[in-house]
C-alpha positions in Angstrom: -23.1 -20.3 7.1 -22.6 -16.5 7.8 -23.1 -15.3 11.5 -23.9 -11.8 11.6 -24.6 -11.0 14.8 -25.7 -13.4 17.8 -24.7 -10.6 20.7 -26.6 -7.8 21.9 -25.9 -5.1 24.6 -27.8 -4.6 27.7 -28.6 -2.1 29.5 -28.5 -2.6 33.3 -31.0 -1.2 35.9 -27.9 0.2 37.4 -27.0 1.7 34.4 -24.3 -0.6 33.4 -24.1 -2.9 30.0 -23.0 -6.0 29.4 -23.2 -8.2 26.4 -25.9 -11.3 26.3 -25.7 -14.2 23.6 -28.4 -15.1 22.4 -29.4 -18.7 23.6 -30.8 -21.7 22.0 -34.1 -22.1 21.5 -34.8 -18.7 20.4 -36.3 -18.1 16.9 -33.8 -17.2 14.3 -33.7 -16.2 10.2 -32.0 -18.1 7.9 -31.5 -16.5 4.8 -30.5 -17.9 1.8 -30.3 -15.8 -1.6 -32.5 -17.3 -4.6 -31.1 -15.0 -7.8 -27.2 -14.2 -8.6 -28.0 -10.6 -7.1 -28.5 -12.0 -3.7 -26.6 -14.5 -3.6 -23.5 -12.1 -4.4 -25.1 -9.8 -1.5 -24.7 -12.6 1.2 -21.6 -13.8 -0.3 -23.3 -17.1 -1.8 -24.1 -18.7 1.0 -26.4 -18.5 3.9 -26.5 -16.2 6.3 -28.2 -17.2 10.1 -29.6 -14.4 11.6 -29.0 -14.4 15.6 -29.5 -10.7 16.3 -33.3 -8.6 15.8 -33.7 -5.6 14.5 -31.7 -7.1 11.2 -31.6 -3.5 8.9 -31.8 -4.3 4.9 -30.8 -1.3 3.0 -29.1 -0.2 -0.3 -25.9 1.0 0.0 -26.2 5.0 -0.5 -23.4 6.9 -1.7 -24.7 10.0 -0.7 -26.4 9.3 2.7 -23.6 7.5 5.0 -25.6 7.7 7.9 -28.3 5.9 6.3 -25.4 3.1 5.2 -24.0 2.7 8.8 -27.6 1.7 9.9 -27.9 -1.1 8.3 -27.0 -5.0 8.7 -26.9 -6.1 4.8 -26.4 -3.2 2.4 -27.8 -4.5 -1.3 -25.4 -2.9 -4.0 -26.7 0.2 -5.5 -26.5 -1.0 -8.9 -29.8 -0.6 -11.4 -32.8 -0.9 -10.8 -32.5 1.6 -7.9 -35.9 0.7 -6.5 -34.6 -0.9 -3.4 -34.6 2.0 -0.9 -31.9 3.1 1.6 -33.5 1.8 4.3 -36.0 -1.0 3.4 -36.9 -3.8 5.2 -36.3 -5.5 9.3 -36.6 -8.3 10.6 -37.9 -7.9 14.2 -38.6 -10.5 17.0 -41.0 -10.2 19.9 -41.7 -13.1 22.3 -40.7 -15.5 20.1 -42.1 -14.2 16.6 -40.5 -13.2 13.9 -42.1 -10.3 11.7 -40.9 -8.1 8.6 -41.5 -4.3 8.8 -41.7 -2.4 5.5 -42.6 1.1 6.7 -40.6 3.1 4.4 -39.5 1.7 1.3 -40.6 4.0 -1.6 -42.1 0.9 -3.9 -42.6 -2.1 -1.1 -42.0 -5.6 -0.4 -43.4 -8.9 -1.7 -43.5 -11.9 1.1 -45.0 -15.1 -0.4 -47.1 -13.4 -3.3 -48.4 -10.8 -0.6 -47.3 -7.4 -0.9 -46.2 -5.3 2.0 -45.4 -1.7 2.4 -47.0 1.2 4.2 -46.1 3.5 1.6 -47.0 0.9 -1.3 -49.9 0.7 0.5 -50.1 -2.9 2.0 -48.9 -3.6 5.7 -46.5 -1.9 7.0 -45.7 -5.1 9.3 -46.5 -9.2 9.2 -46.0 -12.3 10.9 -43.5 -14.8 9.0 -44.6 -18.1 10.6 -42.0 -20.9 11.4 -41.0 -22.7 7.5 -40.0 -20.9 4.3 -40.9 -17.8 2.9 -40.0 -16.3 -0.2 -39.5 -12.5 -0.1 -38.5 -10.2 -3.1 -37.3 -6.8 -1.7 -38.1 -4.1 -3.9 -41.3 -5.2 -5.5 -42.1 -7.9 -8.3 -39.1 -6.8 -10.7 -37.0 -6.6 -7.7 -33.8 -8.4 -8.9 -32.8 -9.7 -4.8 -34.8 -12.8 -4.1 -34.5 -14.3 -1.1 -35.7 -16.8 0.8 -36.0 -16.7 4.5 -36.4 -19.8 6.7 -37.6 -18.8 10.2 -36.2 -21.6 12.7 -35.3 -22.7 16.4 -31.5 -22.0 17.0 -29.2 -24.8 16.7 -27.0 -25.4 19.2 -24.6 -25.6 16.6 -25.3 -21.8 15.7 -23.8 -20.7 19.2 -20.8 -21.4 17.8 -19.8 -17.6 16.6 -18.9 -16.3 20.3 -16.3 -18.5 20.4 -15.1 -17.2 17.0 -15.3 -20.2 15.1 -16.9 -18.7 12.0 -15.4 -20.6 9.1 -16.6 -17.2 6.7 -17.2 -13.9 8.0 -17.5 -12.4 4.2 -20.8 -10.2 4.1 -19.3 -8.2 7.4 -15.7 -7.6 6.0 -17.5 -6.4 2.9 -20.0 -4.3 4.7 -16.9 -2.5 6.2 -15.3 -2.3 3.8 -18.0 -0.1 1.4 -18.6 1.7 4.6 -15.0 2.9 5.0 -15.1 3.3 0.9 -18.1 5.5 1.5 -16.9 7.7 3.8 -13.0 7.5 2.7 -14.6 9.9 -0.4 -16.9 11.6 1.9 -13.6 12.7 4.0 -11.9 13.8 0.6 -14.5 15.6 -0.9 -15.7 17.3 1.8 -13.9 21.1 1.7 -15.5 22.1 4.9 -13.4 20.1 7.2 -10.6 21.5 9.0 -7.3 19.6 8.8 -7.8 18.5 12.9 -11.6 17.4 11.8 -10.3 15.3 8.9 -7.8 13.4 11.1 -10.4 12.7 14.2 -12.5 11.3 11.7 -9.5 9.2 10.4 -8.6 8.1 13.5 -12.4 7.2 14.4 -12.6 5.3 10.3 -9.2 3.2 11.5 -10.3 2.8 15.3 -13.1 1.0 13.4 -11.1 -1.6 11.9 -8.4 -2.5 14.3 -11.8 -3.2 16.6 -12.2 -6.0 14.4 -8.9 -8.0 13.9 -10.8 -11.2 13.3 -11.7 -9.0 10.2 -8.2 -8.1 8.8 -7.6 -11.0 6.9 -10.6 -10.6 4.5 -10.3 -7.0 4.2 -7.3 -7.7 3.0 -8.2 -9.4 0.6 -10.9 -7.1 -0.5 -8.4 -4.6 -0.6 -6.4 -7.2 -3.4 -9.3 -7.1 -5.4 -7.7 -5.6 -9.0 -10.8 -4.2 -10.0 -11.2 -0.6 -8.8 -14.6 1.3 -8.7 -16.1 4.2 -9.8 -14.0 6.7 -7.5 -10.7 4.7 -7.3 -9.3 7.7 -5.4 -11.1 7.0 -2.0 -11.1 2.7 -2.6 -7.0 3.3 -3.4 -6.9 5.4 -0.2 -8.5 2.8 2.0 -6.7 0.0 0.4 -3.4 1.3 1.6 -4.8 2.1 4.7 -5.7 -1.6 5.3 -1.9 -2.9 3.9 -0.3 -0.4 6.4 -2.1 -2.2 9.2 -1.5 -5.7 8.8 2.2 -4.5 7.4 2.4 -2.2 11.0 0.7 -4.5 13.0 3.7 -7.6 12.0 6.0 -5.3 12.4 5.0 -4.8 15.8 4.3 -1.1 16.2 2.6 0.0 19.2 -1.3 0.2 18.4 -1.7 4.0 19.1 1.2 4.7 16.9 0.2 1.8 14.6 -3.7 3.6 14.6 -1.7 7.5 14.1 -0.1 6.3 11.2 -3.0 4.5 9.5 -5.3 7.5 10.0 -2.3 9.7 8.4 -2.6 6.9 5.5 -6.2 7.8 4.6 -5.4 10.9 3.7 -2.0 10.5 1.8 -3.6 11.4 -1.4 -5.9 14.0 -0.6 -4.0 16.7 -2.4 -5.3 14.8 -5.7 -8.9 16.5 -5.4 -7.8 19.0 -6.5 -6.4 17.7 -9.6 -8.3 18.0 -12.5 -10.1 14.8 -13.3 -9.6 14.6 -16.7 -5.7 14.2 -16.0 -5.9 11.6 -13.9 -8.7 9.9 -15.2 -6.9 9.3 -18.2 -7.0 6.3 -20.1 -3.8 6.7 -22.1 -0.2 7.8 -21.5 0.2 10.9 -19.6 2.5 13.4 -21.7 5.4 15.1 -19.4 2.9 18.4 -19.0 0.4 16.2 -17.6 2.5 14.3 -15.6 3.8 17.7 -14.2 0.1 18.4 -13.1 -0.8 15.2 -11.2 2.6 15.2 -9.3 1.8 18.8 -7.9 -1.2 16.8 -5.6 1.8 15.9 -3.4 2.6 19.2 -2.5 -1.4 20.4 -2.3 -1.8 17.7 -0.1 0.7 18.9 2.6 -0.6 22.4 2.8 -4.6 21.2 3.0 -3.2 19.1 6.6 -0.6 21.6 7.8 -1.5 21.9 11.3 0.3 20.7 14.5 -2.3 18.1 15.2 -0.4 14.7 16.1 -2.6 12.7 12.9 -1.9 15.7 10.9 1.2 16.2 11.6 2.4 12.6 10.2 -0.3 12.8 7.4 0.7 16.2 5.7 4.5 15.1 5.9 2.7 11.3 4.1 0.6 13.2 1.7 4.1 15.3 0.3 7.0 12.6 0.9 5.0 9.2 0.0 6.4 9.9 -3.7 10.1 10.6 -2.6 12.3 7.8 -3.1 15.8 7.2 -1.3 17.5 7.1 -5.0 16.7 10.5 -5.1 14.4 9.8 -8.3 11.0 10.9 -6.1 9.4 14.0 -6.1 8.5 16.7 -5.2 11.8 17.6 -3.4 14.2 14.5 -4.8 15.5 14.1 -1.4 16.3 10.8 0.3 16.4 11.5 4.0 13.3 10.1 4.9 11.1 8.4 8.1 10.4 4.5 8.4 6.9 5.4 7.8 7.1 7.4 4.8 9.4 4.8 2.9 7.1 1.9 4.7 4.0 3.8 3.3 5.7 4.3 -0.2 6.1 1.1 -1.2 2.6 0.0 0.3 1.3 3.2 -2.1 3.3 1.6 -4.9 2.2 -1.6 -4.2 -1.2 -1.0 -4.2 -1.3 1.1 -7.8 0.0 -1.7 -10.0 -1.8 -4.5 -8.4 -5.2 -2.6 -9.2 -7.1 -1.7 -13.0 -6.1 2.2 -14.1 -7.3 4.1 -16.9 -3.6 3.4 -18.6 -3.4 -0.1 -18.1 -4.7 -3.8 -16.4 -3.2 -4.4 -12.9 -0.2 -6.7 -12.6 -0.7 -10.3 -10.8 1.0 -9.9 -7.3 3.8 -12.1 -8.0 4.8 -9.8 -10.8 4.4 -6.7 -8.6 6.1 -8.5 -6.0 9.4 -9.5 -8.1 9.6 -5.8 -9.6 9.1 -4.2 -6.0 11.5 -6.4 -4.7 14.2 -7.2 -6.9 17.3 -6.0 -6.0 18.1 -3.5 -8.5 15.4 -1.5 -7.8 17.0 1.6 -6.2 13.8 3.3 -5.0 14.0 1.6 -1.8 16.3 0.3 0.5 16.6 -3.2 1.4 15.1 -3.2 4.9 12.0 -1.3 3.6 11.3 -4.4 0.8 12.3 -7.4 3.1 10.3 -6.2 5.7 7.3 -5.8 3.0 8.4 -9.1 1.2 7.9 -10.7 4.8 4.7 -10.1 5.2 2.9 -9.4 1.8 3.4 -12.6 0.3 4.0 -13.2 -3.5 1.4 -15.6 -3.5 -1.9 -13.8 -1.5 -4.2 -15.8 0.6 -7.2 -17.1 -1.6 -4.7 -17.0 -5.4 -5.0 -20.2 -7.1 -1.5 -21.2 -8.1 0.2 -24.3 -9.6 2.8 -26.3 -7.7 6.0 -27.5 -8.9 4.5 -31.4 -8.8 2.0 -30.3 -11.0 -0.9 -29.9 -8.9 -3.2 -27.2 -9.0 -4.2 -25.4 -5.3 -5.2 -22.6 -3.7 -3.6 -20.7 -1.1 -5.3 -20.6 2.7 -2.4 -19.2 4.6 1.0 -17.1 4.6 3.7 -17.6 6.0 6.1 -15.1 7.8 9.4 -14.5 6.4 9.2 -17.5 3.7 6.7 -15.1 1.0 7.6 -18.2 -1.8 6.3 -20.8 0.7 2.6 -20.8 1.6 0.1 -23.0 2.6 -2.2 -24.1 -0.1 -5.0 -26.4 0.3 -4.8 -29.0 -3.3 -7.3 -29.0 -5.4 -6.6 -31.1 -8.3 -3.5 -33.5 -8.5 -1.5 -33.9 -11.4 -3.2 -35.4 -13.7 -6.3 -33.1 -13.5 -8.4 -34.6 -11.2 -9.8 -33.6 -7.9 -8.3 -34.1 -4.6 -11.3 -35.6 -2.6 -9.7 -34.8 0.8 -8.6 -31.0 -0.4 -4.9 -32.2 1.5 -3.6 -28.7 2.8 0.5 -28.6 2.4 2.5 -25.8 4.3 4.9 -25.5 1.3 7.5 -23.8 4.3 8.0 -27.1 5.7 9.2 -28.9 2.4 
């Protein structure tokens, strides 16, 4: 069951706010997805709603504002009927009712279409029991079905922070920060102290959220990369150099400085032509020439005293420079924690992911070349401390233990990256584990 919200803020008489769950007995949504598209929308499973307005939108990748707004952003994939921002649940004294006032081709709740604009109501009642409602119209490929209800006392549960899933709001963030990660890097406008404010604000954002870390980190593992991998590599890194920072202990303002400086590590690569490094075969030593210039780009577009910029334009020109010397653009070797910290993360993060040139590699394999002890590119105290805490084995990986049982990994350890926790799946023989035994693989 997915919690989004069951918290809202309210505003005092006196002009103070403070925060007032939402208590049993009010009425609540449950809504379950009925076709594959909805159902990979809520993350496959249910999703309670606590919280009213509930925004249902497509994500835009042109209007962020519009993005931000909403509580469940539909993927902008074909057909792009659903609208930006389409329908919301509201509830007043105890009702529940669905507003579709301006979605550009309406709504259809239980065979009855809705939509000011399609015109049909612009607002109805959704008694207590099921309803089926296809957002988009009759071809609309997210089908839904929502259950209005009385809250379970069992649905309380989120304040304490005992959500066993918290999927569809780490993946909201994270194609929010994707969003406007390109936004930042396309935008020419911006001065070098407006880009990092709105860095800082972008990684402010996540550290808010740490019971979120975990999953955007593995969002951030996923291997397939999207349609701008520039902006998705950018925030992906940005994400690795928290939870890597965060273990290591940093102070959070210099741990939030250096992340916001992350985001922008690459932004000297807009201005490389596309059709370089967009490439889908080998790059011949002219080309290579050209994409290694964004290094150098990228540390004149942040040159400014700023403190974000400062640390970003010396990122976006060293993160390349390795302490063998063999880095560029400058081959030198004298170089901060950060940079080296940042340039393995960078590294990291390229060969676990798709590329025009080639698959990704498994993370055990980038793992054993990033940390083996011959590779020269950087020092032993940058890998261990990497090895530590990226394991070679990431949380949710399904491996296959020594015993011959197949499992999946729920938890890493720190400091033992070969020895995770993995919850068993199947024994050795092939057939399931009824009681899913978890085994902290450290302790053997």
């Amino acid at each position: 069951m997915h919690i989004i919200k069951n918290i809202r803020l309210h505003q005092n008489v006196d002009g103070g706010q403070n925060l007032l769950l939402e208590g049993c007995g009010s009425t609540v949504v449950e809504l379950v997805g009925l076709t594959r598209f909805a159902r990979v929308a809520l993350g496959s499973k249910p999703l309670t709603i606590l919280y009213f307005p509930f925004r249902i939108g497509r994500l835009s990748r042109t209007d962020l504002s519009s993005s931000a707004k909403q509580d469940l952003l539909l993927p902008d994939n074909q057909p792009y009927s659903i609208s930006r921002n389409h329908v919301v649940f509201e509830r007043e004294n105890g009702k529940v009712f669905l507003v579709d006032l301006d979605s550009s081709c309406g709504t259809i709740v239980d065979n009855i279409a809705i939509g000011q604009k399609d015109r049909g109501e612009g607002r109805v009642e959704l008694s207590c029991g099921q309803h089926t409602i296809a957002i988009g119209g009759a071809d609309s490929p997210f089908l839904f079905q929502a259950t209005v209800r009385t809250m379970k006392p069992a649905d309380s549960l989120a304040i304490d922070n005992d959500i066993p899933d918290k999927f569809p709001q780490a993946r909201m963030l994270y194609a929010k920060l994707c969003q406007y990660e390109q936004n930042l890097l396309n935008n020419r406008e911006l001065s070098p102290q407006e880009r990092g404010m709105a860095a800082e604000g972008m990684v402010r954002v996540i550290v808010s959220r740490p019971d979120l870390l975990e999953l955007l980190q593995r969002l951030a593992s996923n291997p397939v990369s999207g349609s701008d991998y520039l902006a998705q590599h950018s925030v992906n890194v940005t994400i690795f150099s928290i939870v890597l920072f965060k273990n290591l202990e940093y102070p959070q303002d210099d741990m939030v400085k250096i992340a916001a400086a992350t985001l922008l590590h690459d932004i000297g690569m807009q201005d490389i032509d596309r059709a370089v490094f967009l490439k889908n075969t080998t790059l011949t030593a002219e080309e290579y020439g050209v994409i290694k210039r964004h290094t150098e780009i990228g540390g004149e577009l942040l040159r400014c005293s700023d403190d974000v910029c400062s640390v970003a334009a010396a990122l976006a020109r060293d993160h390349h420079e390795r302490i063998d010397k063999s880095g560029y653009p400058r081959g030198i070797n004298i170089l901060s924690d950060v940079t080296r910290f940042v340039g393995i993360l960078d590294c990291y993060e390229a060969i676990t992911h798709d590329r025009p040139q080639r698959p990704a590699f498994l993370p055990p394999e980038a793992m054993r070349i990033l940390a083996a002890s011959n590779n020269t590119a950087f020092d032993p105290g940058t890998r261990k401390a990497f090895v530590n805490v990226f394991s070679f084995y990431p949380v949710s990986s399904v491996v296959k233990l020594d015993t011959g049982e197949i499992g999946q990994v729920v938890g890493v350890t720190q400091g033992q990256p070969l020895a995770p926790t993995v919850r068993i799946l199947t024994a050795a023989d092939g057939t399931p584990d009824v009681e899913q035994r978890l085994v902290d693989l450290s302790r053997l």
